[in-house]
Every structure is written in C-alpha cells, then in structure tokens.
ROSE-4610 file (N, C-alpha, C; in Angstrom, 1 decimal, always signed):
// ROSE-4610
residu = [X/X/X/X/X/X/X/X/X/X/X/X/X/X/X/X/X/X/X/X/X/X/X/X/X/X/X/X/X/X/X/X/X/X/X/X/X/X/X/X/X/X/X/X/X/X/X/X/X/X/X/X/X/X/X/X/X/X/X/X/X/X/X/X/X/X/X/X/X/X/X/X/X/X/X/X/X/X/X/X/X/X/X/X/X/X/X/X/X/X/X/X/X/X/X/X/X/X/X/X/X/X/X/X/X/X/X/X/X/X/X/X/X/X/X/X/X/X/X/X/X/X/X/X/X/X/X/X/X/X/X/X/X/X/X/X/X/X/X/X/X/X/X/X/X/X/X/X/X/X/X/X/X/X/X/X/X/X/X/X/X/X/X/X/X/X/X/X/X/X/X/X/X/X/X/X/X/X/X/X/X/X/X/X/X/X/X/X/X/X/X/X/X/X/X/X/X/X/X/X/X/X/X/X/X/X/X/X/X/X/X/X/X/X/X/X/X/X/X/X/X/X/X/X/X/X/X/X/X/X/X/X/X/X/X/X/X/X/X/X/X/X/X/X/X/X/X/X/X/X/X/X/X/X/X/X/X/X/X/X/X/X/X/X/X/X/X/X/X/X/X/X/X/X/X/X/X/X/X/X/X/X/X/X/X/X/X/X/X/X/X/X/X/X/X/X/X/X/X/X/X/X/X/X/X/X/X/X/X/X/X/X/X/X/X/X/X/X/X/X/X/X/X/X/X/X/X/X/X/X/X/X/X/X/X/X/X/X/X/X/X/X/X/X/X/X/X/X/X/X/X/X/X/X/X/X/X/X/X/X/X/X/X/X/X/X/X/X/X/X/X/X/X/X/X/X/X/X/X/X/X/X/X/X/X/X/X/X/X/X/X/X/X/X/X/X/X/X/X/X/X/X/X/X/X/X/X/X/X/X/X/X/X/X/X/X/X/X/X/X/X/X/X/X/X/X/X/X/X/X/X/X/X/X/X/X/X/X/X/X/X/X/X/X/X/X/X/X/X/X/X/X/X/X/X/X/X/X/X/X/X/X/X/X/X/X/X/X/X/X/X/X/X/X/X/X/X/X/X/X/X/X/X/X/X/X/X/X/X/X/X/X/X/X/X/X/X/X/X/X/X/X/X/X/X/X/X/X/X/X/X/X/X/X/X/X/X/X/X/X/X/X/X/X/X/X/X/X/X/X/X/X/X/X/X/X/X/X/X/X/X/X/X/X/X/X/X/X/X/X/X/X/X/X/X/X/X/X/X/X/X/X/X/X/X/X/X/X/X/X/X/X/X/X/X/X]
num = [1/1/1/2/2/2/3/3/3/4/4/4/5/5/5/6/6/6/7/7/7/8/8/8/9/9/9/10/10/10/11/11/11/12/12/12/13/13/13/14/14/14/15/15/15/16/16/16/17/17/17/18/18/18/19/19/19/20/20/20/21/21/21/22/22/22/23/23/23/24/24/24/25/25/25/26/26/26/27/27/27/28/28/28/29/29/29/30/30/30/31/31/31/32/32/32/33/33/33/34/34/34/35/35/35/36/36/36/37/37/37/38/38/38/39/39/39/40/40/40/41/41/41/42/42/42/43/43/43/44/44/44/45/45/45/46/46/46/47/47/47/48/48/48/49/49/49/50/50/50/51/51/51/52/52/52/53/53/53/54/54/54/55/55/55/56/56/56/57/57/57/58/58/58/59/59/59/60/60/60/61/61/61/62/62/62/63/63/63/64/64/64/65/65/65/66/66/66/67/67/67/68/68/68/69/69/69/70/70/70/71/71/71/72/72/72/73/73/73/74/74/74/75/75/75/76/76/76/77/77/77/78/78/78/79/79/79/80/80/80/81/81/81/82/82/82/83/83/83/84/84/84/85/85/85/86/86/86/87/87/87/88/88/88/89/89/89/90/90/90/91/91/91/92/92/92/93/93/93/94/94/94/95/95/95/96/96/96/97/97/97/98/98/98/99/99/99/100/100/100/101/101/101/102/102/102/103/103/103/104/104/104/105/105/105/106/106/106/107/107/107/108/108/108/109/109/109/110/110/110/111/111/111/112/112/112/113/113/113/114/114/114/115/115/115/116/116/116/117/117/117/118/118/118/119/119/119/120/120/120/121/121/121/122/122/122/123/123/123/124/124/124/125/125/125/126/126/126/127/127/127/128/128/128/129/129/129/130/130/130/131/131/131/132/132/132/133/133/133/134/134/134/135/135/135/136/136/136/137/137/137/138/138/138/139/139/139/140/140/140/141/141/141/142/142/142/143/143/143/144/144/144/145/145/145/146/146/146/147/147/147/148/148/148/149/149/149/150/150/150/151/151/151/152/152/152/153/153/153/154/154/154/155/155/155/156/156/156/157/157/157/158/158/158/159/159/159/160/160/160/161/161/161/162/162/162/163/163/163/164/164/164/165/165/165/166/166/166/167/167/167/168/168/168/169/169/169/170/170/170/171/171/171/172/172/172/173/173/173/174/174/174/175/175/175/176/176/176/177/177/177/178/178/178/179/179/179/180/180/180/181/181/181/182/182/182/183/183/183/184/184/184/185/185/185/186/186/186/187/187/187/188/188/188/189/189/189/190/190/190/191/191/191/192/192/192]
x = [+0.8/+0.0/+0.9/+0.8/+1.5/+1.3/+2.2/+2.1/+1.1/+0.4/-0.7/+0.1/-0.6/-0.5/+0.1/+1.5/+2.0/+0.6/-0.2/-0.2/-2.0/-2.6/-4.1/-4.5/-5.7/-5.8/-6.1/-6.5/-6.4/-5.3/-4.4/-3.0/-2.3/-2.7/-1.9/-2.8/-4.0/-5.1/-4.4/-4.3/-3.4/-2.1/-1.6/-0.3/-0.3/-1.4/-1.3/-2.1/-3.0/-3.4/-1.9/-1.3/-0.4/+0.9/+1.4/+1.7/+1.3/-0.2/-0.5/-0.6/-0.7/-0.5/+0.9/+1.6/+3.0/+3.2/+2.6/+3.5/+2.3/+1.2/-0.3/-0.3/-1.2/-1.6/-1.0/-0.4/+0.8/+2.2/+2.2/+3.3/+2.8/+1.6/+1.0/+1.3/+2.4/+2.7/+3.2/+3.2/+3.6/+4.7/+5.6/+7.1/+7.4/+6.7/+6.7/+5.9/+4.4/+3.5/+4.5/+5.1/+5.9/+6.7/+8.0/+8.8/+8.4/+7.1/+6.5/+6.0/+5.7/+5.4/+6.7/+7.5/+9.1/+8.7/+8.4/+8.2/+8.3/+8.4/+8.3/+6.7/+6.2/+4.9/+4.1/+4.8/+4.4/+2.9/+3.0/+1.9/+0.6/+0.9/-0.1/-1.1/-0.2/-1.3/-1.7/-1.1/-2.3/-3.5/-3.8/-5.0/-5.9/-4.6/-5.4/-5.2/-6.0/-6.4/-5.0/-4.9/-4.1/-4.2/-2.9/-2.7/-3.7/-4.5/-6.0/-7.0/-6.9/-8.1/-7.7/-5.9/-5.9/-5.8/-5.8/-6.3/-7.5/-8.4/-10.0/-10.0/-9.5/-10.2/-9.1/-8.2/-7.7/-8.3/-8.9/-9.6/-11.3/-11.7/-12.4/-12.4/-11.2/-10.5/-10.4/-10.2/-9.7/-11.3/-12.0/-13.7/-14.2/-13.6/-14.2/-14.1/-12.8/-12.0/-12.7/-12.9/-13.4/-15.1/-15.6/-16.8/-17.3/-16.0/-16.4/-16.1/-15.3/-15.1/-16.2/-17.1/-18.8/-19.9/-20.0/-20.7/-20.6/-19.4/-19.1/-19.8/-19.1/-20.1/-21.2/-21.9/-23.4/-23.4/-23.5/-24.1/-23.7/-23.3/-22.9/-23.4/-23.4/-24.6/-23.8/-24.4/-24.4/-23.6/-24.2/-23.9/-23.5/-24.0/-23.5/-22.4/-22.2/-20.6/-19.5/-20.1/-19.2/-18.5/-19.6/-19.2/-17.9/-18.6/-17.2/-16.6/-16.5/-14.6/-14.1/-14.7/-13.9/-13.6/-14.3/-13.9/-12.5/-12.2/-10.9/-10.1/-10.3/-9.5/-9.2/-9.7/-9.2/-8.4/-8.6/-7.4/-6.3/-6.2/-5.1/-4.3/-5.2/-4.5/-4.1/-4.9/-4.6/-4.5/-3.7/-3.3/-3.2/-2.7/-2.7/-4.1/-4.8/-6.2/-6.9/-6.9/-8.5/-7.8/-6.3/-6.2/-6.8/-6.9/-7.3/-8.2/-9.3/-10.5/-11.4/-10.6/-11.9/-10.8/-9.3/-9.0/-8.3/-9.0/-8.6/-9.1/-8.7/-9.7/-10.3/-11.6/-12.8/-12.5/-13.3/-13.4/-14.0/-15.0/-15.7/-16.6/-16.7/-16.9/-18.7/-19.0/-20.1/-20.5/-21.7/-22.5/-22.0/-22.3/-22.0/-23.3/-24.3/-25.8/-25.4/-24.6/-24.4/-23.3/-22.4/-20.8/-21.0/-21.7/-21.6/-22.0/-23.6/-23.4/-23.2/-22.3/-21.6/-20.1/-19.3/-18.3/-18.4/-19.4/-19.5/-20.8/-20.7/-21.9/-22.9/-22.2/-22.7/-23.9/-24.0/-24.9/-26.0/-26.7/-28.4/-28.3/-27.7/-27.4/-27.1/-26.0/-25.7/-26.8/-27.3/-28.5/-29.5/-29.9/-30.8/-30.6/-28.8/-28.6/-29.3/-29.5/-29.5/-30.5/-31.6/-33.1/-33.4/-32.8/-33.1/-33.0/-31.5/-31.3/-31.7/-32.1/-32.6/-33.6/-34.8/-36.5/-35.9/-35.6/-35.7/-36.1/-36.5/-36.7/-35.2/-36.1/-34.7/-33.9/-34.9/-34.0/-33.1/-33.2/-32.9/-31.3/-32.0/-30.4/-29.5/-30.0/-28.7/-28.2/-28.7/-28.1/-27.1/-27.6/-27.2/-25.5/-26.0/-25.3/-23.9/-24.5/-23.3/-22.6/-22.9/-21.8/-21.2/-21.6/-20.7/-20.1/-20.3/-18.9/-17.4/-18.1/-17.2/-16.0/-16.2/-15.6/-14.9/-15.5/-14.8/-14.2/-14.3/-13.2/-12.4/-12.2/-11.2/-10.0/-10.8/-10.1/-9.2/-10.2/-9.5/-8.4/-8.5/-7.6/-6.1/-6.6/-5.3/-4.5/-5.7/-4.6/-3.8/-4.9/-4.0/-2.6/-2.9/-1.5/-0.4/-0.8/+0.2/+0.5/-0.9/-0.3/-1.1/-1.5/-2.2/-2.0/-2.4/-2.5/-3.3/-4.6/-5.3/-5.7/-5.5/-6.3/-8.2/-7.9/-9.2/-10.3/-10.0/-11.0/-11.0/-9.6/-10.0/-10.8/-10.6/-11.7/-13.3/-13.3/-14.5/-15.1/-14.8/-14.8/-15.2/-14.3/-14.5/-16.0/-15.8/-17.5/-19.0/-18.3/-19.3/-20.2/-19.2/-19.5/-19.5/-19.1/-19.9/-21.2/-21.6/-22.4/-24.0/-23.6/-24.7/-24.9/-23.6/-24.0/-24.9/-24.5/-25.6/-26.7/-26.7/-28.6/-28.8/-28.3/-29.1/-29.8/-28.7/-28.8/-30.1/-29.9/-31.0/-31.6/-32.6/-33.5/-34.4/-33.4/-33.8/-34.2/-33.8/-34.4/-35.5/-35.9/-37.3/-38.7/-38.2/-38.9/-39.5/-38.5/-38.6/-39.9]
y = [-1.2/+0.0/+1.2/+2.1/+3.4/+4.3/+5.2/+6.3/+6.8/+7.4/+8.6/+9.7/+10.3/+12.0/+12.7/+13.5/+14.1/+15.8/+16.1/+17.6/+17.3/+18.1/+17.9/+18.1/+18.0/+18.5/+20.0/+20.4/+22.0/+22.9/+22.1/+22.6/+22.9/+21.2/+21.5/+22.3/+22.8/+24.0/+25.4/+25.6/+26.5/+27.0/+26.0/+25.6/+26.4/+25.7/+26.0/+27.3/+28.0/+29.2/+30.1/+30.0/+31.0/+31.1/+30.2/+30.0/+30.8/+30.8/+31.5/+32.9/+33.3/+34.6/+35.2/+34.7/+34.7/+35.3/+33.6/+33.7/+32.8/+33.4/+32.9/+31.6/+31.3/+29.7/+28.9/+29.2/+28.9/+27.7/+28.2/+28.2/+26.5/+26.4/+25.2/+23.9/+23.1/+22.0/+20.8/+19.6/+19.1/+19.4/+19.8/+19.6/+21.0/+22.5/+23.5/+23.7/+22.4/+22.3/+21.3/+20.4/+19.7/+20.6/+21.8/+22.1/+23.1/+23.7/+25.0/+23.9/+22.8/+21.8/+21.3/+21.8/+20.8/+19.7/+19.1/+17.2/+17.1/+16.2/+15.8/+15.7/+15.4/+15.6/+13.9/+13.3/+12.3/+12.5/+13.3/+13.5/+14.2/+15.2/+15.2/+14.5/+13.5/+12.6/+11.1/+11.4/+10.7/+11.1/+12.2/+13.3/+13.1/+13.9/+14.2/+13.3/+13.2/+12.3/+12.4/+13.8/+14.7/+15.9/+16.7/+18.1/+18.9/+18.2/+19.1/+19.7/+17.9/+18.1/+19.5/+19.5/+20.3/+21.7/+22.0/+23.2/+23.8/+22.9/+22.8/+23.6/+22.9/+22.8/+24.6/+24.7/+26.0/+27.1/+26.9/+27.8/+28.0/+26.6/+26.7/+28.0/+27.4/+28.4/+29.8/+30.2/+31.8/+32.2/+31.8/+31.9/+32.5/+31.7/+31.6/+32.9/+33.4/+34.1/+35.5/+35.8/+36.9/+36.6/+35.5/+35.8/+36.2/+36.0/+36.4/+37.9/+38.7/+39.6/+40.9/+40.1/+40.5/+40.5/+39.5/+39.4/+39.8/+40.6/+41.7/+43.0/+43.4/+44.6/+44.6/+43.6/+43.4/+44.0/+43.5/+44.1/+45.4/+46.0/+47.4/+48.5/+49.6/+50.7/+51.2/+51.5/+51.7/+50.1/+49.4/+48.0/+47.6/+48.0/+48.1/+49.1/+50.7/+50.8/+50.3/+50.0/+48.6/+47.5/+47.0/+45.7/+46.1/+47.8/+48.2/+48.5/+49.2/+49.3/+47.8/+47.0/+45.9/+44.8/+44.9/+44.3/+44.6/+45.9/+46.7/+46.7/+46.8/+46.1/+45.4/+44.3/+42.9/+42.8/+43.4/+43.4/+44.2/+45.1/+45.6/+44.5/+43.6/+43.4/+41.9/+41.3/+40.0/+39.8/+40.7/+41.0/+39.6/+38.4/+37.3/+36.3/+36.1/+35.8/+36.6/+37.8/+38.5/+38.0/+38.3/+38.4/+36.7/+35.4/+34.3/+34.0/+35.1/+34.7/+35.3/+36.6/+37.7/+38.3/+37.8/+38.2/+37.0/+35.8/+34.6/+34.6/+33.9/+33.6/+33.0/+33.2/+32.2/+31.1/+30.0/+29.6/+30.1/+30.5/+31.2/+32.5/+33.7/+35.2/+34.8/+35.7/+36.1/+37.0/+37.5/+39.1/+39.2/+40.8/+41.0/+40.7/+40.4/+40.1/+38.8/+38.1/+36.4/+36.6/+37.6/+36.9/+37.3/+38.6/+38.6/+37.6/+37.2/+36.0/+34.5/+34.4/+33.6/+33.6/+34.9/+35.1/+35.4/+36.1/+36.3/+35.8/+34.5/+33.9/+34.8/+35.8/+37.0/+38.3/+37.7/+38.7/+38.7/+37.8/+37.9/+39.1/+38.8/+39.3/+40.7/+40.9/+42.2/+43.2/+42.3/+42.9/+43.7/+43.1/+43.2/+44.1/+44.0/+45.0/+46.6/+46.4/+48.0/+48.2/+47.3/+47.5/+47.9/+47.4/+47.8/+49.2/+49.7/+51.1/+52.2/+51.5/+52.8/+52.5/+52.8/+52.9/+52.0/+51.4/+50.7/+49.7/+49.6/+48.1/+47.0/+45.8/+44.8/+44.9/+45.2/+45.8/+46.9/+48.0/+49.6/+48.5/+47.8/+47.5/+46.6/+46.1/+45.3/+46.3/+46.8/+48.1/+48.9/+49.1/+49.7/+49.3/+47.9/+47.0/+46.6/+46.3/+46.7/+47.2/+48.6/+50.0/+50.1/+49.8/+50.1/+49.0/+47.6/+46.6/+46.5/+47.2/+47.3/+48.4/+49.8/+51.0/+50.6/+49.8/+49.3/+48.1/+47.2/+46.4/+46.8/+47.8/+48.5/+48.8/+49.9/+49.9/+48.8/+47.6/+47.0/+46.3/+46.3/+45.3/+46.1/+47.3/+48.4/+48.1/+47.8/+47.9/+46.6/+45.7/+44.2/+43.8/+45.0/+44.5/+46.1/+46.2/+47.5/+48.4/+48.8/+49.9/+51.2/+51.2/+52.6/+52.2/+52.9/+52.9/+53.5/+53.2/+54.3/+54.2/+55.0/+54.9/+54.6/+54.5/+54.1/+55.6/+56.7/+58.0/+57.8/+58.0/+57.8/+56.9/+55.5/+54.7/+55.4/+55.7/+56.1/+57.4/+58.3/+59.4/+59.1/+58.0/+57.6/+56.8/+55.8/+55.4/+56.3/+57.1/+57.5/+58.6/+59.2/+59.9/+59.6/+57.9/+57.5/+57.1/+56.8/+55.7/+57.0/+58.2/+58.8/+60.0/+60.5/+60.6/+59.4/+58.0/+57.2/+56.8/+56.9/+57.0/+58.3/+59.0/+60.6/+60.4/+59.9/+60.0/+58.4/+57.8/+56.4/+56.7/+57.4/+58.0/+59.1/+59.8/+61.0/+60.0/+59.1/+58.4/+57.2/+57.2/+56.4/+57.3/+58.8/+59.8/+60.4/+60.0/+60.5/+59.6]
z = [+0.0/+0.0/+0.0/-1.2/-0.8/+0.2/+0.5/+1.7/+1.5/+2.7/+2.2/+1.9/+0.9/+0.2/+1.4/+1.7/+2.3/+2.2/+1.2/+0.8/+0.9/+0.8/+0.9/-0.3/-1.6/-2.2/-2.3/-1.2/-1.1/-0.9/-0.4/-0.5/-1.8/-2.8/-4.0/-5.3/-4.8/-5.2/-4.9/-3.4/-3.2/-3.9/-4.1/-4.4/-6.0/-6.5/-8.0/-8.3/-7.3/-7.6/-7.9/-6.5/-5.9/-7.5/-8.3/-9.7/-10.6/-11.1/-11.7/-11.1/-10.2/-9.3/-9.8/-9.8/-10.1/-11.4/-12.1/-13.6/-14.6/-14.4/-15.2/-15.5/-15.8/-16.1/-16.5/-17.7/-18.4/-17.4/-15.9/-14.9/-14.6/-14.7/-14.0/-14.4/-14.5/-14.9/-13.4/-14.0/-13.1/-12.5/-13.0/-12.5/-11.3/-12.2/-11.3/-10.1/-10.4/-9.1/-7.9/-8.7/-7.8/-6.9/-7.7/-6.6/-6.2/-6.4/-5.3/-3.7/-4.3/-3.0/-2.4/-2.7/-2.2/-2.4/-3.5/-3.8/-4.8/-5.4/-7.1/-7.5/-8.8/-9.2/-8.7/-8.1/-7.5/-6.3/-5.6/-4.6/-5.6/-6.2/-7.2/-8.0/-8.5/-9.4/-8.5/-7.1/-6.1/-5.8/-5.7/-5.7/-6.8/-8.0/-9.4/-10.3/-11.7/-12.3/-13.2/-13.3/-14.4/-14.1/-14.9/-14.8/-15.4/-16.4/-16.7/-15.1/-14.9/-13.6/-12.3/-12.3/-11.7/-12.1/-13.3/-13.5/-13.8/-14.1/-13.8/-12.3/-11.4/-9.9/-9.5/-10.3/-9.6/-10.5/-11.5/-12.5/-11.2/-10.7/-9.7/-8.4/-8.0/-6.9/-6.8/-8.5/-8.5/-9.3/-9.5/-9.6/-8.1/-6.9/-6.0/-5.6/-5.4/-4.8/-5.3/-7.1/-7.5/-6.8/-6.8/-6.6/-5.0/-4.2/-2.8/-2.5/-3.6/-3.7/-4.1/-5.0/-6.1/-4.7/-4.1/-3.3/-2.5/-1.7/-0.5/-1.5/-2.6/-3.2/-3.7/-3.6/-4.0/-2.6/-1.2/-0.3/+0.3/-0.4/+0.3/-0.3/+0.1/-0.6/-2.1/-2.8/-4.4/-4.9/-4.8/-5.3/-6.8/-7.7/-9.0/-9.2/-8.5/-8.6/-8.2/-6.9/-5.8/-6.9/-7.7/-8.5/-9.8/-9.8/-10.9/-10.6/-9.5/-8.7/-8.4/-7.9/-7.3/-8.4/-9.2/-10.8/-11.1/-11.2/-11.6/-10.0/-9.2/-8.1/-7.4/-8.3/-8.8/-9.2/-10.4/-11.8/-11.5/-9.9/-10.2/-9.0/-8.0/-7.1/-7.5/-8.7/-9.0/-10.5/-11.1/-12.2/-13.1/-12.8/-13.6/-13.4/-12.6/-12.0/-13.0/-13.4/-13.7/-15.7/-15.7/-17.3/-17.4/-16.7/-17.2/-16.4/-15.7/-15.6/-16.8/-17.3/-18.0/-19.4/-19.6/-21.0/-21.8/-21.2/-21.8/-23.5/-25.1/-25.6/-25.4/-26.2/-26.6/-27.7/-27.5/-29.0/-30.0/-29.8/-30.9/-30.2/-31.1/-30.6/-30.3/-29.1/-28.9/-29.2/-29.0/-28.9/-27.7/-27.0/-25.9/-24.9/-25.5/-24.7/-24.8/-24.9/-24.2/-23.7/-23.6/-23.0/-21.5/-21.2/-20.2/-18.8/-19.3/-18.1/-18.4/-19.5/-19.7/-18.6/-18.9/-18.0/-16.8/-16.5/-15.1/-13.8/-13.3/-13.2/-11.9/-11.5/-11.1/-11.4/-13.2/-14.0/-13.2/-12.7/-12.7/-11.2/-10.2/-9.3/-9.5/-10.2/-10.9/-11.4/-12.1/-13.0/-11.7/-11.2/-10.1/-8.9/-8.7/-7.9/-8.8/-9.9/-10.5/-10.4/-11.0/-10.9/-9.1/-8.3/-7.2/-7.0/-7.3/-6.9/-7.9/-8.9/-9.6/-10.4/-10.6/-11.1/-12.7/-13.7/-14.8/-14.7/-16.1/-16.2/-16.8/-16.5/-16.9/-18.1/-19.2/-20.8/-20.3/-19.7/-19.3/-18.8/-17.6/-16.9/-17.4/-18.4/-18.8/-19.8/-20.5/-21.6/-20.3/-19.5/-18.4/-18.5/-17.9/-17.8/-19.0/-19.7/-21.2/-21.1/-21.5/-21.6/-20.5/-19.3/-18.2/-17.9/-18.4/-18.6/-19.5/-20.6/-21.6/-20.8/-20.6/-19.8/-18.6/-17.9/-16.6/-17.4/-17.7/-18.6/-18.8/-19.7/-20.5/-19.8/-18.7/-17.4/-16.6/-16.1/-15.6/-17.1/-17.7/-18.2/-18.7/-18.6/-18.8/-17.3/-16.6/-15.1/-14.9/-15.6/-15.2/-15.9/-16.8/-17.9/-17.7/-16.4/-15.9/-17.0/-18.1/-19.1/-18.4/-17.3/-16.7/-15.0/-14.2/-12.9/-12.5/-11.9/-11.5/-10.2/-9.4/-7.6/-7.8/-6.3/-6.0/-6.4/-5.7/-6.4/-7.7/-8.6/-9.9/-10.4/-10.0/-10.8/-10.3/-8.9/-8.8/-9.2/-9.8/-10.6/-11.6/-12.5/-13.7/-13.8/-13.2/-13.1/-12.8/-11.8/-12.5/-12.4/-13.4/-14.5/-15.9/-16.2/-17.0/-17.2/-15.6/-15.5/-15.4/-14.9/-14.7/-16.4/-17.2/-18.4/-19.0/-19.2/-19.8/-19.3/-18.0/-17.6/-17.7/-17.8/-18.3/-20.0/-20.7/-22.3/-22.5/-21.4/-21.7/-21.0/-20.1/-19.9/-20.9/-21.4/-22.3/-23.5/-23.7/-25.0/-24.5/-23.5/-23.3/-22.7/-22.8/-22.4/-24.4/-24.7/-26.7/-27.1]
C-alpha cells in the first residue's frame, strides 16, 4: 500500500493558484507544481487524475475568490458601482487571475448580450442589484449593464497588464461619470 499524500488537495489547489499569481496559467505544470510543494509531481497525481483536472479545480479556486469579492459589493450601498470598482480592483491586485479569468480567448466570438453572463456567473445578481437602486426596467439594466462593462473592462484590463495605474477615487470618478451621463442619455431616449 502506498504512503498517504503528504499535501491535501487544497493545498496543492493552493499551491497551483499561488503560480498563476505569479507567472499565469501557463506556470501550471507538473514539475513547477511539484517544486512550489518541495516534492516531485508524484503526490499530485495521487490526488489528481491529471494536470488538466488540476487546472480545472484551480480555475475553480480563482472563480471563487473573484466571486467572494462581487458578493461583498453586491451588499454594500451603491452595489452596481461597488461591483465596478472591485472588478478593476481585482485586476489591479490579482493581475494574472483577472487576465485568465476575463482576457482569456474564446473559442468562438459572442454578442456581448451572451458573453456577459456567460463570463460572469454574477450577472443575474448584478443585473438586479440596478433594478433595485434605480427605477428601470430589466431591458434599461442590462443596456445599463453593457456599456458600463465594456468601460470598466477596458479599465480594468489596462490595469492588469500595468499599461495605466489608476487609484481608487479615480476609478470612482470615472464610473461614475460615465455611468450617470448614460442613464441621463437612456432616460432622455425612453422619455422620446
């Protein structure tokens, strides 16, 4: 009978997030998950099936991590700017996480009325935070919703790829004063 697994599988989860943190997805092979564990890739595939399974399960992990981050700004006052600052300070504090949670390819291109709650299993929630805080309807908030993904995107992914730097007022300036010109201008066109 072999030894038991010196490492837990949460450890070698750990293990493999803290890698791509580092040096992105790419980093995650047997041999470099082995010596970030001080062991060879031997305790690994007592656990795992394969090196897919464990990038599956740390792709899992850094899901988790952004989504406990969505769900602290869902509950706090102005919830939909909450979710766009922390989107982008995400991306500034986990710069390799956000570029292979949210600037990975696709296989094949979407509209942007499917990618979003495709990529972010947060949409419905999102969505709803708006309708709460401000009189629209559900069409109103995802249009809402759109334009102010694309802008905050933009943003965050300038940040994650360190071609801008922006503080925390700035992002919050920036949002919104975009966010309240386009409910001024989508208002003024369902008053037309």
């Amino acid at each position: 009978m072999p030894p038991p697994c010196k490492f837990t599988k949460e450890e070698i989860i750990q293990a493999s997030l803290n890698l791509v943190r580092e040096s992105g997805v790419g980093a995650i092979t047997a041999r470099t998950l082995g010596a970030r564990l001080g062991a060879s890739s031997k305790p690994i595939f007592s656990i795992f099936e394969n090196m897919e399974e464990v990038v599956t399960e740390t792709l899992k992990a850094a899901k988790n991590e952004y989504n406990q981050i969505i769900q602290i700004a869902l509950s706090q006052q102005h919830p939909f700017k909450n979710v766009g600052t922390q989107y982008i300070l995400f991306a500034k504090k986990e710069p390799k996480l956000f570029q292979w949670l949210f600037m990975t390819e696709q296989n094949k291109e979407k509209d942007l009325t499917g990618i979003l709650p495709l990529i972010d299993e947060n949409y419905e929630k999102i969505l709803a935070s708006i309708q709460e805080e401000y009189p629209v309807s559900k069409p109103t908030a995802e249009e809402l919703y759109r334009h102010l993904w694309i802008y905050t995107h933009g943003i965050a992914a300038l940040t994650a790829t360190k071609v801008c730097d922006f503080s925390r007022e700035e992002i919050s300036r920036m949002l919104t004063e975009i966010f309240v010109s386009l409910f001024k201008k989508i208002k003024k066109e369902k008053t037309e």
